[in-house]
C-alpha beads as a LAMMPS data file, in Angstrom:
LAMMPS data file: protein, C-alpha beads

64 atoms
63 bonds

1 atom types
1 bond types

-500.0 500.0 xlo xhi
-500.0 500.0 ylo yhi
-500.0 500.0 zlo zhi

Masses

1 110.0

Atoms # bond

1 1 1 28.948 -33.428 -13.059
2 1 1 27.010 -30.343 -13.364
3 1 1 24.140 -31.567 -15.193
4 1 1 23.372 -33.799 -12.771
5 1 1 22.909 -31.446 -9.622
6 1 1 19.313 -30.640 -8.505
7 1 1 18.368 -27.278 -8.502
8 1 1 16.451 -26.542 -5.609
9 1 1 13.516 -24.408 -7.831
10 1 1 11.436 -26.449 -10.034
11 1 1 10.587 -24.954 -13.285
12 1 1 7.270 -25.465 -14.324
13 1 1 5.613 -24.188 -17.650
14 1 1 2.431 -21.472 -16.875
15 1 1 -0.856 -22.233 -17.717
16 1 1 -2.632 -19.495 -18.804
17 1 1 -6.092 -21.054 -18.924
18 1 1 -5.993 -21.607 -15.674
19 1 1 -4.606 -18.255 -13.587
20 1 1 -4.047 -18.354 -10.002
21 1 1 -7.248 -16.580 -8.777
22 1 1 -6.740 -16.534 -5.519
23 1 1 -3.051 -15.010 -6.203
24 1 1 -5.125 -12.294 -8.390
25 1 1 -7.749 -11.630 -6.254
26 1 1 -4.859 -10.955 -2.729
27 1 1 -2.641 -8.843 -5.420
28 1 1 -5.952 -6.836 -6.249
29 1 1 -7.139 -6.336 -2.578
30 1 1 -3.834 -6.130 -1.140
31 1 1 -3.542 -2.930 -3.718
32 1 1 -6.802 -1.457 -3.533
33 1 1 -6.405 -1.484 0.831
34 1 1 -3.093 0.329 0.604
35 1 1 -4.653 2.828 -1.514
36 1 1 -7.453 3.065 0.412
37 1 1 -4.947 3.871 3.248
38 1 1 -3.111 6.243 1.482
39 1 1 -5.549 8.362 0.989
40 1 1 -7.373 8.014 4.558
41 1 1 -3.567 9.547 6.003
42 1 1 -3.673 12.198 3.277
43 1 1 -6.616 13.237 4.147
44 1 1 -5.973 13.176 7.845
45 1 1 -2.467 15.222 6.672
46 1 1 -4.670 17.620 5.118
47 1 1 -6.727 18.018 7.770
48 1 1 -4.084 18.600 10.820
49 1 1 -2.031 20.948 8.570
50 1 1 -5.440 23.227 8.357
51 1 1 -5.509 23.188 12.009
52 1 1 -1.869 23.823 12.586
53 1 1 -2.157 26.799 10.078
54 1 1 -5.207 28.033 11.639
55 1 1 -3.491 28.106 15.238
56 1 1 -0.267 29.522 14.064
57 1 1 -2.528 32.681 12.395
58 1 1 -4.737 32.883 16.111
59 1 1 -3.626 36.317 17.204
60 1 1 -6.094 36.060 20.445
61 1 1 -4.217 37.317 24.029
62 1 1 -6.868 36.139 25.884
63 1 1 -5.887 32.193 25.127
64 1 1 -2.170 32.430 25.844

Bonds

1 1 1 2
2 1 2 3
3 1 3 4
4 1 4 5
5 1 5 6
6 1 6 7
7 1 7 8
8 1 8 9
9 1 9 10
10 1 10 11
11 1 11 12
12 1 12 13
13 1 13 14
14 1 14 15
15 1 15 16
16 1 16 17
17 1 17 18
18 1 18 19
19 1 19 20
20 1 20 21
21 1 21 22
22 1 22 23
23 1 23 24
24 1 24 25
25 1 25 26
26 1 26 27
27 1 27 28
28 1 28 29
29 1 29 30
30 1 30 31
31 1 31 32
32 1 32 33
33 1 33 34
34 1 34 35
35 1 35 36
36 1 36 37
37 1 37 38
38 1 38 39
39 1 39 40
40 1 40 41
41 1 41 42
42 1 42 43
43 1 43 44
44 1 44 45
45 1 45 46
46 1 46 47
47 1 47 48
48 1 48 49
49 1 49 50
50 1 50 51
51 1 51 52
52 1 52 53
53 1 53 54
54 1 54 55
55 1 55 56
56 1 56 57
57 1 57 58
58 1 58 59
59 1 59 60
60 1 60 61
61 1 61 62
62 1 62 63
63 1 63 64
């Protein structure tokens, strides 16, 4: 009875002449914008840890 039951995933064989470019293309894009975001917050890390150790070395009286 077990080689009758349905499995609920169809196997299908790949055809490599014909990729899925739209699949490629959102894998690619999806990729390259969290990268691009990666880098915009490390820069913007970067950039408010130079401030924080700029204020923290501020020895003025006059601000306080």
């Amino acid at each position: 009875s077990l080689a009758f039951t349905r499995s609920a995933f169809v196997v299908k064989k790949a055809n490599n002449a014909q990729p899925n470019w739209l699949g490629v293309g959102l894998a690619f894009s999806t990729s390259a914008a969290l990268w691009t975001l990666l880098f915009k917050q490390h820069n913007e890390d970067i950039m408010e840890y130079e401030r924080r150790k700029q204020e923290r070395g501020h020895k003025c009286t006059g601000c306080s």
